[in-house]
N, C-alpha and C positions, 0 to 999 in steps of 0.2 A: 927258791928252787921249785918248792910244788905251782906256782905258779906256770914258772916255763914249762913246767914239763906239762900240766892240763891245760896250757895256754889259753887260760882266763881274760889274763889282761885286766880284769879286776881286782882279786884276789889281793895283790901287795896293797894298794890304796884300800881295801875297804879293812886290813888289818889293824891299824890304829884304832876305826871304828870300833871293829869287836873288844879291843883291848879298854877302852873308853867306858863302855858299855857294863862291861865286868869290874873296872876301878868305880862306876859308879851305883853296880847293883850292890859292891861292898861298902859301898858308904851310904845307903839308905839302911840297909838294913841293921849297920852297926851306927846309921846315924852320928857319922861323923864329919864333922864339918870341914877337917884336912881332905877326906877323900872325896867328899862331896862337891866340892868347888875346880880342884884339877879335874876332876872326873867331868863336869860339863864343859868348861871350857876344852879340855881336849876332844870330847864329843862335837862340837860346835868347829872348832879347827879344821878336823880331819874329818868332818859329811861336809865343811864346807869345798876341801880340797878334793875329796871323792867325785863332790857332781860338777866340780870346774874339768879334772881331767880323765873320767870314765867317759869309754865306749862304748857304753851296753847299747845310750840313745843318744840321738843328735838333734842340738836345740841350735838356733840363734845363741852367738856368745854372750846377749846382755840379756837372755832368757836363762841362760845360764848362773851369770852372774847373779841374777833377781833370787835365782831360786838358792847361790849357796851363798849370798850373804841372809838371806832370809831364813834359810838353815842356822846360821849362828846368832843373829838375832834371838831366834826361837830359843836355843840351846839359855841364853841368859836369862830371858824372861823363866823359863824352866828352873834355873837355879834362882830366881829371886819369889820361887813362888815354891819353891821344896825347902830353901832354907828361913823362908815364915812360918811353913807348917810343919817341921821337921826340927828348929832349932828354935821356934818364936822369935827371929833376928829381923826385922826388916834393911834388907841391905839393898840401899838408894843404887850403892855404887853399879849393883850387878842390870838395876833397871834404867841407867841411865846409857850403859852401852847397849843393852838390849833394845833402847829407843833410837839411837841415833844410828846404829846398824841396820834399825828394819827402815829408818827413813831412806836411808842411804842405797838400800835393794830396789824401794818402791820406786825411786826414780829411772831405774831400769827397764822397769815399765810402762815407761812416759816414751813417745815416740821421739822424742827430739829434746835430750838432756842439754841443759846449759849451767855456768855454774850458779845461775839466780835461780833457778830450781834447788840444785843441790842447796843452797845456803838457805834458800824457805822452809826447805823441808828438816832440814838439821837443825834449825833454832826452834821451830814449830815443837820439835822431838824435846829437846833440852827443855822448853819453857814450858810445857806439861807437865812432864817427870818435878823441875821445880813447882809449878800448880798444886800437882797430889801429894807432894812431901808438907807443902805449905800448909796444904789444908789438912791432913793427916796430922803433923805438927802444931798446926792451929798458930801459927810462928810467922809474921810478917814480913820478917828477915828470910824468908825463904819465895815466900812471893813476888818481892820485888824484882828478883833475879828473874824469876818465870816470867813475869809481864812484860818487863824490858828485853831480853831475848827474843820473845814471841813476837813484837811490836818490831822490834830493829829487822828483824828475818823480813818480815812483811813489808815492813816500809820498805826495804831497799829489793824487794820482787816485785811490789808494786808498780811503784816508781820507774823503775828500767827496765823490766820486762819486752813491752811492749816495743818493737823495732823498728815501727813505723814511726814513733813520740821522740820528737826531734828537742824537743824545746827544753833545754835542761833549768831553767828557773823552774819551770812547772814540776820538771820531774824529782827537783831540789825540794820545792814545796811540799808536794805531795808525802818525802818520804820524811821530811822533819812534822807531819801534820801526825805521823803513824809513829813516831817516836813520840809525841807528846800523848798521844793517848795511851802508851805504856802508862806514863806517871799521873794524866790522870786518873786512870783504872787503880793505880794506887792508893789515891784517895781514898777513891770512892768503894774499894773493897775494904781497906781497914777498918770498915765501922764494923764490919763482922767480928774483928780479933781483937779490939779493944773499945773502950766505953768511950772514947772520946775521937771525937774528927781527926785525922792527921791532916794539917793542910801544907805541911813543907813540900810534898810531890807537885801541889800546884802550882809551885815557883815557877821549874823548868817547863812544866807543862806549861805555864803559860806564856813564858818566852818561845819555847821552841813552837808555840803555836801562833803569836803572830810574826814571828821570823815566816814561819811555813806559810802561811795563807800569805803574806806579802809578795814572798816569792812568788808562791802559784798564782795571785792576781797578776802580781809584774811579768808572768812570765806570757801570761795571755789574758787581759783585761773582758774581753766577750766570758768568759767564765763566770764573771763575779757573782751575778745572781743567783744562777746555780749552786755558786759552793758554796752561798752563804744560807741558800733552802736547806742543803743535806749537811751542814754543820750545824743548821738551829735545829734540825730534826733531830738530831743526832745529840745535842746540847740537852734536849725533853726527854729523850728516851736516860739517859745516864742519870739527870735531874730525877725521873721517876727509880728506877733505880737505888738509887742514894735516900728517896722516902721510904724503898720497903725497906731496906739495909739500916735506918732511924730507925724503924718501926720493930725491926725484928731484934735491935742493940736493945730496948729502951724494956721488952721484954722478959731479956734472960741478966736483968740487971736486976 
C-alpha cells in the first residue's frame, strides 16, 4: 500500500531486506544460532532478488546477475565467518555454498559463458573448500575429494575448451593426463598428514597416465617430444616436492 501510493517501485522488494536485517541484528546480539542462520540466508535471498528486479539503475542482465548471485555468495561466506566467531562452529556447509555461488556469479563476468567454464569454475570452488577443510582437519580423507574434483574440472576445461582442437584422442589424452595428476598429488601430499608414503593413489595415476599420454601421442604423433619435455619437467618439479614433503615429515616425527 505505502508503496503505490509514494510509488517507489522499490519499497516492496527491499522489505524482506529490512526484515532480514533485524532477524539478524537479533541473533548477533543474542547470539543465537536459530536466528542467526535464517537471518543471512534470507538476507542473501532477498538483496539477491532486490538487484535482479529493482529500477533504481539499469545494468546488462548478466551484470546484474554477477552482482545478486555474488550478493548471496557474500551473505554465506558472512554466516560461515560470524558463526566461528560468534558460536566457535566452523560450518564447512555454509562455505561450500558460499564457494560455489560466487564461482557461479564470476562467470557472469566472462564475456562468452559455456558450460566448460561453468563446470571449471564449480569444481575449482568445491576442491578448495575440500583443500581448507583437509588441511584445517589435517584429515586425508578430505583431500582427496579436493584434488580429484579440482583435477577432473580442469581436465575436462582443458581438454574441450578450445574450438578450434578437433582431434579427440589428443583431447582424451590430455584430460585423463589432469585426472591422473589428481591421484598423484595424492601421493605426493600425504607425506604431510602421515609418517609413511601412501602409494595406492599411484595405481590409477599411473594407468590413467599412460592410457592419457598414449592417447595424446596416438592422437598426434608430432607432439611426442614435447610432451615428454613438459611431463619430465613436470616429473622433477613434483619429485622435488615430495623431498621437501620427506624432509619436513621426517622432522615433526
Amino acid at each position: 500500500m505505502l508503496d503505490q501510493r509514494i510509488k517507489t517501485n522499490w519499497l516492496s522488494l527491499a522489505l524482506p531486506v529490512f526484515i532480514s536485517l533485524i532477524l539478524l541484528s537479533w541473533g548477533i546480539i543474542s547470539k543465537r544460532k536459530l536466528l542467526i542462520i535464517p537471518g543471512f540466508i534470507l538476507f542473501g535471498l532477498s538483496s539477491a532478488f532486490f538487484v535482479i528486479f529493482q529500477r533504481l539503475v539499469y545494468y546488462k542482465t548478466f551484470t546484474l546477475l554477477f552482482a545478486a548471485i555474488g550478493i548471496f555468495s557474500f551473505s554465506w561466506l558472512l554466516l560461515f565467518v560470524f558463526l566461528a566467531v560468534i558460536r566457535k562452529t566452523t560450518a564447512w556447509w555454509a562455505l561450500f555454498v558460499a564457494a560455489i555461488s560466487g564461482a557461479v556469479s564470476l562467470n557472469f563476468l566472462i564475456s562468452k559463458q559455456t558450460l566448460l567454464t561453468f563446470i571449471f569454475s564449480i569444481s575449482l570452488a568445491i576442491g578448495i573448500v575440500f583443500l581448507l577443510w583437509g588441511t584445517r582437519k589435517r584429515a586425508i580423507g578430505l583431500l582427496i575429494p579436493g584434488l580429484l574434483v579440482s583435477t577432473i574440472g580442469a581436465g575436462v576445461f582443458f581438454a574441450w575448451n578450445d574450438p578450434v582442437e578437433k582431434n579427440g584422442l589428443q583431447q582424451t589424452g590430455t584430460m585423463l593426463m589432469w585426472f591422473a595428476l589428481g591421484w598423484i598429488l595424492i601421493a605426493v601430499i600425504s607425506k604431510i598428514f602421515s609418517r609413511k608414503f601412501t602409494w595406492w593413489p599411484l595405481i590409477p595415476g599411473g594407468v590413467l597416465t599412460m592410457v592419457g599420454a598414449g592417447l595424446y601421442i596416438g592422437g598426434n604423433p608430432d607432439n611426442a617430444l614435447g610432451f615428454f619435455q613438459n611431463t619430465g619437467s613436470i616429473g622433477l618439479i613434483m619429485f622435488g616436492v615430495y623431498l621437501i614433503l620427506l624432509k619436513y615429515g621426517m622432522k615433526n616425527k
